[in-house]
C-alpha positions in Angstrom: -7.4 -9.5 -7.7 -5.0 -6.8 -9.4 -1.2 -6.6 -8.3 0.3 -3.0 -8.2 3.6 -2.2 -7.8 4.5 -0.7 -4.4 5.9 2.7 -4.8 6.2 4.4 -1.5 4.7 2.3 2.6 4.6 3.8 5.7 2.7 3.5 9.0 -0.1 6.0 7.5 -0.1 4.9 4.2 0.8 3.3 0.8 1.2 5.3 -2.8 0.4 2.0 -5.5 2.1 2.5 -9.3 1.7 0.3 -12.2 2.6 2.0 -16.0 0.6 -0.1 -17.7 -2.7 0.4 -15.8 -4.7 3.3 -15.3 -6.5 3.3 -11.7 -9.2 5.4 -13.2 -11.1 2.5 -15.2 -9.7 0.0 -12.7 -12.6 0.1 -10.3 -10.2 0.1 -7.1 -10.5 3.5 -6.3 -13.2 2.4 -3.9 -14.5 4.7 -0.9 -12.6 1.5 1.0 -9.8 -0.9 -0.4 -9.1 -4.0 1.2 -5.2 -4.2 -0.3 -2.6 -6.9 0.8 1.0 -6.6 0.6 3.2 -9.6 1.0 6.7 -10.3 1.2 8.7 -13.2 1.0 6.5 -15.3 3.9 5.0 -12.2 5.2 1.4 -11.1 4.3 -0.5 -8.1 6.2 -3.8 -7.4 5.1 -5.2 -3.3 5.8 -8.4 -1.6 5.0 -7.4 1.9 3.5 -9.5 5.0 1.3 -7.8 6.5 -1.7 -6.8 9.7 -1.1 -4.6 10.8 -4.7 -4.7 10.1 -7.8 -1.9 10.8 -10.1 -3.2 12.9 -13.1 -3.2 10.2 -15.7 -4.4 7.6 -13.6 -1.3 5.7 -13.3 -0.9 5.5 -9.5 -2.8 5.7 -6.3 -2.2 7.0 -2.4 -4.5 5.3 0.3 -4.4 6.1 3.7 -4.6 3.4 6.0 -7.7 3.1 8.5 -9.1 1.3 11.4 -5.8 -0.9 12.1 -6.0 -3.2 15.3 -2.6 -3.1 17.5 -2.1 -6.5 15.6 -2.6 -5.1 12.1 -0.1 -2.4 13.2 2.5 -4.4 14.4 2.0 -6.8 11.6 2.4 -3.8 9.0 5.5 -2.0 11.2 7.5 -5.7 10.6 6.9 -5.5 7.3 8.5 -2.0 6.6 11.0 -3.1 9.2 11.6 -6.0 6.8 11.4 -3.9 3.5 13.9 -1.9 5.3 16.7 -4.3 6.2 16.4 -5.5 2.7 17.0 -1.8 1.1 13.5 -1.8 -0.8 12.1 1.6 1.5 14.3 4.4 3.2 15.1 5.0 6.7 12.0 5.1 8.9 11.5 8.5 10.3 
């Protein structure tokens, strides 16, 4: 299991960044990702597809897909969280 730095989370989707790494060679730039993000207690799991690539392979934008009302929820407390603790802007 890799860790990536979370750049950028929304309700759509997630843009991943790590320096060090290029996605390219990685192997996670999948048809379908299974990625988890977790903060402090909180973990949500979501099935996304890549949908950008940064030119030198050093960060990735997947689109979430096929989230339940759970998943959603789940996901829409963890922004809400991210939020509150200044690590994302206001949600829009």
């Amino acid at each position: 299991m890799s860790q990536f730095q979370v750049s950028q989370i929304d309700h759509e989707g997630v843009f991943l960044f790590l320096s060090s790494h290029d996605f390219s060679k990685s192997g996670i730039l999948k048809e379908k990702a299974e990625l988890t993000f977790q903060f402090r207690e909180q973990k949500v799991r979501c099935e996304a597809v890549p949908v950008t690539l940064l030119e030198q392979g050093e960060g990735v934008g997947y689109q979430f897909e096929n989230l339940s009302t759970d998943n959603r929820k789940e996901l829409s407390d963890l922004i809400e969280n991210l939020h509150g603790e200044g690590y994302v802007d206001a949600l829009v």
